[in-house]
C-alpha positions in Angstrom: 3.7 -18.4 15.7 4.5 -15.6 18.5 7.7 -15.1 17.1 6.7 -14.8 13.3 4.1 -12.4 14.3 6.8 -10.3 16.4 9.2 -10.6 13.1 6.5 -9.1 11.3 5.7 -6.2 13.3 8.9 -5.2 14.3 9.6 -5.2 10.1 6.7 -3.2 10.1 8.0 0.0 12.1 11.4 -1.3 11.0 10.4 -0.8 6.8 9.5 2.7 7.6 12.5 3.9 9.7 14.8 2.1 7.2 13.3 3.1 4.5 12.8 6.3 6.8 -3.5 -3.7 -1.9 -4.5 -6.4 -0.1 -5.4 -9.3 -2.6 -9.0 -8.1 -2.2 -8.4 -5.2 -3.6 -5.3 -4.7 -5.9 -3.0 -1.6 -5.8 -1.9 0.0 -9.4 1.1 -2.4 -9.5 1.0 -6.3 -8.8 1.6 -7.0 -4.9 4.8 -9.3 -4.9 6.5 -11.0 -2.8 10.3 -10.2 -1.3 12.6 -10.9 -4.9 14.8 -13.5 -3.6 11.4 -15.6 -3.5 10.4 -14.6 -7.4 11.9 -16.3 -10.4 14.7 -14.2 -12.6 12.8 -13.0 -15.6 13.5 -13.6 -19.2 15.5 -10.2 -19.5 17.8 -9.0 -22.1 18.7 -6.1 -19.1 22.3 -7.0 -17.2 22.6 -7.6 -13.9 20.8 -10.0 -10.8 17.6 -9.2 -11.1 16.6 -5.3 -12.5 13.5 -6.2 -9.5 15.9 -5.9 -6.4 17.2 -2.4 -5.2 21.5 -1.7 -6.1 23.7 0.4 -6.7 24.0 -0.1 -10.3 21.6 2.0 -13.4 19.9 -1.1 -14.0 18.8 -1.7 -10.0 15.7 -0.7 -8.9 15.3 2.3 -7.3 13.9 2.4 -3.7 13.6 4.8 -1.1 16.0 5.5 1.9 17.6 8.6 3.5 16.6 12.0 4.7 13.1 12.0 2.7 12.0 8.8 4.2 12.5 10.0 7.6 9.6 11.9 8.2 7.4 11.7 11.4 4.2 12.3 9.7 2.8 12.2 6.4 -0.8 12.6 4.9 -1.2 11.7 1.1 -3.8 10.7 -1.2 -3.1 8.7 -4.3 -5.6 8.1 -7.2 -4.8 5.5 -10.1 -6.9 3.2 -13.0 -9.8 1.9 -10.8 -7.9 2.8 -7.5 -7.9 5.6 -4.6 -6.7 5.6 -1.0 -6.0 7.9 1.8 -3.2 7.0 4.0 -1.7 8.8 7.0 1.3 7.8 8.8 2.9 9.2 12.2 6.0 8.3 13.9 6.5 9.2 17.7 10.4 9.4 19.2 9.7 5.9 21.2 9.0 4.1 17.8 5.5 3.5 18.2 3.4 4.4 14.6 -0.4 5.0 13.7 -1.4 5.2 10.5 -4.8 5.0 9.0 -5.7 4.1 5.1 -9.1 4.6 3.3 -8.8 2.8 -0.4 -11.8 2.4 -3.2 -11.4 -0.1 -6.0 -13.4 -1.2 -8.8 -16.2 0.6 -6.2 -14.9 -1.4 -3.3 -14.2 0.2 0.2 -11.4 -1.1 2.2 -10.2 0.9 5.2 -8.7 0.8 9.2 -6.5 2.2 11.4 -3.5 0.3 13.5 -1.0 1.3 16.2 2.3 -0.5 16.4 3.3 -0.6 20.1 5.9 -2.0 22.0 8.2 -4.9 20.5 5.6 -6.9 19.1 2.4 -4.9 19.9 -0.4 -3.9 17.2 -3.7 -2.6 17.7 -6.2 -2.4 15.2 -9.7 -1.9 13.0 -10.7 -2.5 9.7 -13.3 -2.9 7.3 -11.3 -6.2 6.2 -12.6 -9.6 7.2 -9.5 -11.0 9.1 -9.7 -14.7 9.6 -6.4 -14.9 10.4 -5.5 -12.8 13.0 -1.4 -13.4 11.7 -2.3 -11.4 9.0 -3.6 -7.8 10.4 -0.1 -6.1 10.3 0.3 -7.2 6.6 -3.7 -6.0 5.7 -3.3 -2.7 7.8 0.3 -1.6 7.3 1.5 -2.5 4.0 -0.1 -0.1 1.9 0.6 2.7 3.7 4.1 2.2 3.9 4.6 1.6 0.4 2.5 4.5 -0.7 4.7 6.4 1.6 8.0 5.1 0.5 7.0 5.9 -2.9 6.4 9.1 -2.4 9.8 10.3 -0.5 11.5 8.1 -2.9 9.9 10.6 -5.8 10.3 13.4 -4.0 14.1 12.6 -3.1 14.5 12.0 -7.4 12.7 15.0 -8.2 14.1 17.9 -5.6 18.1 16.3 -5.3 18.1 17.9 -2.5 16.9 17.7 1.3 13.6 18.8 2.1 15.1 21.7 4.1 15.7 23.3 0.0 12.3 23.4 -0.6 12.0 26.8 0.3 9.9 28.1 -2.5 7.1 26.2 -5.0 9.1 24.8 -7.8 8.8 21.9 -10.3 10.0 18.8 -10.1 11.0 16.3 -12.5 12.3 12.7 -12.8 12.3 10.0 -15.0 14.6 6.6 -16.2 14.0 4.0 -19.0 16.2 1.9 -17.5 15.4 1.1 -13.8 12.3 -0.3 -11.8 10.7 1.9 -8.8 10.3 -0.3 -5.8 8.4 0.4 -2.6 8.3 -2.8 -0.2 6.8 -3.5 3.1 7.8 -6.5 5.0 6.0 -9.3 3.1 4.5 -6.9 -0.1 6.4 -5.2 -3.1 4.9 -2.6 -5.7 6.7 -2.1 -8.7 6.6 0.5 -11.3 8.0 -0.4 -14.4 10.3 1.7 -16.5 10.1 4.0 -18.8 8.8 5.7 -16.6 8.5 9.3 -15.7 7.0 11.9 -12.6 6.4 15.9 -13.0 5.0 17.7 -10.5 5.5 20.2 -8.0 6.5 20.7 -4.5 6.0 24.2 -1.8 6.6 25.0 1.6 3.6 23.4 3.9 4.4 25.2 7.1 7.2 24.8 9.4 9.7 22.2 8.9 6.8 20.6 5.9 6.6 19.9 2.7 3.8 19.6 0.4 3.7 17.6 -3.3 1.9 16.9 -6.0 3.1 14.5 -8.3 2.1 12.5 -11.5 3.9 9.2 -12.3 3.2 7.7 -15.8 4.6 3.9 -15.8 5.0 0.6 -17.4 2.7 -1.7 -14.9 4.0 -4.9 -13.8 2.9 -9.1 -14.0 2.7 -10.7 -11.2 6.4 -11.9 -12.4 7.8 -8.4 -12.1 7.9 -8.1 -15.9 7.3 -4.8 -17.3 3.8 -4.6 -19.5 4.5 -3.9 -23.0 2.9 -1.5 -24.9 1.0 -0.5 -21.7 1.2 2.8 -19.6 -0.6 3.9 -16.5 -0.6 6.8 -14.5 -0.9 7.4 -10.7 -0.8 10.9 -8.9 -0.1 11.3 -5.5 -0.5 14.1 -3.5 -0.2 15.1 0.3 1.9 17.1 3.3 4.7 15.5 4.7 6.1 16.8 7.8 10.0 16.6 9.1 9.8 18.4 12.2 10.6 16.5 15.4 8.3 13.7 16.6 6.4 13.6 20.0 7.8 11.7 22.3 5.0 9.1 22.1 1.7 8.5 21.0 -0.9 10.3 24.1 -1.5 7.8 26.4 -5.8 8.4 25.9 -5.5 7.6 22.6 -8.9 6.1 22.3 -8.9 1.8 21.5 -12.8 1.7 22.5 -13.7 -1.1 20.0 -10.1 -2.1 18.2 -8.1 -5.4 18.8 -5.3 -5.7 20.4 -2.5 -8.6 20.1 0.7 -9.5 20.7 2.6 -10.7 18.0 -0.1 -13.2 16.6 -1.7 -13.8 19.9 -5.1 -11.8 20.4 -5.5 -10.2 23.9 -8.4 -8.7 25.4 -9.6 -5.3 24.4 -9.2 -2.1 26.6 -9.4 1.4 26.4 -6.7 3.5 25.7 -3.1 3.1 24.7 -1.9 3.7 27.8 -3.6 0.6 28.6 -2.2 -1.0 25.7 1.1 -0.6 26.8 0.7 -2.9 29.6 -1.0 -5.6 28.4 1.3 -6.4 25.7 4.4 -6.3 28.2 2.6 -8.6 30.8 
């Protein structure tokens, strides 16, 4: 179990540098699972499968390169029935913290979770976690697909690296042909074409970029099948930053309260971070 919990975590961090709602509470799009575990849809589209990012104009489209590596990001979202919060940072010595705050159907969801170490997560949440295998999946996913989405949008609409952003502009992008696909480690959201974003983006400060951005889509079955005759919308909206990280996270960050594991093995609680460190190498 140690080792599937250390797979997990380390796919975690390893989704946002590469790249770079929970079943309680559902996202716009369907959570799916990774697309070599769906079934190939009835789909008059060439090609694989039109679910699974490639090269080709009927491949998804999903995010990698200069706009997914940022080392810290704050962006709200709002779609049908859904909101969240999320806020992701990235310090030199791979450690992350990220925080999300979501409302659905008048639900609250929310928590905050470190990823230390090879293996290491600390955590809170509002979600009832029975499981303790599960945290990284409840507390991370989310973030780093709303995250991936966004720098994948922003990367369509400015064609450009964020250093051109030197001015407020519009943006635009769209395709009828090709999926949008943001994927953490064991969740997918897909946005199903036609679809289309507008917005705009400005200089945020030094070495930052802020966005807002409207994305009207085809939503998705839990199949990965487009919707017919269906069209939502979701805006997004935040500050993402590309100036260097911190070395690492301070060692007094404060873990007064969270839970601390290794891999899928719960340890005792402590203090601080600095703590942290050295119980999960022990």
């Amino acid at each position: 179990m140690r080792r599937n919990g250390l797979f997990r975590v380390a796919h975690a961090a390893a989704a946002l540098a590469a790249a770079a709602a929970f079943a309680q509470t559902p996202p716009p799009a369907a959570p799916l699972p990774e697309p070599n575990a769906l079934p190939t849809p009835p789909t008059a589209l060439p090609g694989p499968d039109p679910r699974a990012c490639g090269p080709t104009k009927w491949s998804a489209l999903c995010a990698a390169g200069r706009w997914t590596q940022f080392s810290h990001i704050e962006l709200r979202v709002s779609g049908p029935h859904f909101s969240g919060r999320y806020e992701i940072e990235r310090a030199a010595n791979g450690e992350v913290h990220a925080t999300y705050r979501e409302r659905s159907d008048g639900n609250d969801r929310g928590g905050e979770v470190v990823l230390l170490g090879i293996d290491g997560i600390a955590y809170r949440t509002r979600d009832k976690l029975d499981d303790p295998s599960i945290a990284i999946d409840v507390t991370m996913s989310m973030p780093i697909m709303m995250s991936q989405l966004s720098a994948l949008l922003l990367d369509l609409g400015v064609l450009g690296p964020p250093s051109d952003v030197t001015a407020a502009q519009a943006i635009h992008a769209t395709s009828a042909t090709q999926y949008l696909r943001a994927a953490a480690p064991r969740k997918a959201l897909l946005f199903g074409p036609t679809w289309t974003m507008t917005g705009t983006v400005r200089p945020a400060g030094t070495d930052k970029v802020g966005f807002a951005m409207r994305l009207r889509y085809r939503p998705v079955d839990r199949q990965g099948r487009a919707v017919a005759g269906r069209n939502e919308t979701l805006t997004l909206d935040g500050v993402v930053s590309y100036a260097p990280p911190r070395p690492a996270l301070p060692d007094t960050f404060d873990l007064v309260g969270w839970k601390l594991q290794r891999a899928d093995m719960p340890l005792s609680g402590v203090a601080t971070l600095g703590a942290a460190r050295e119980s999960v190498t022990q």
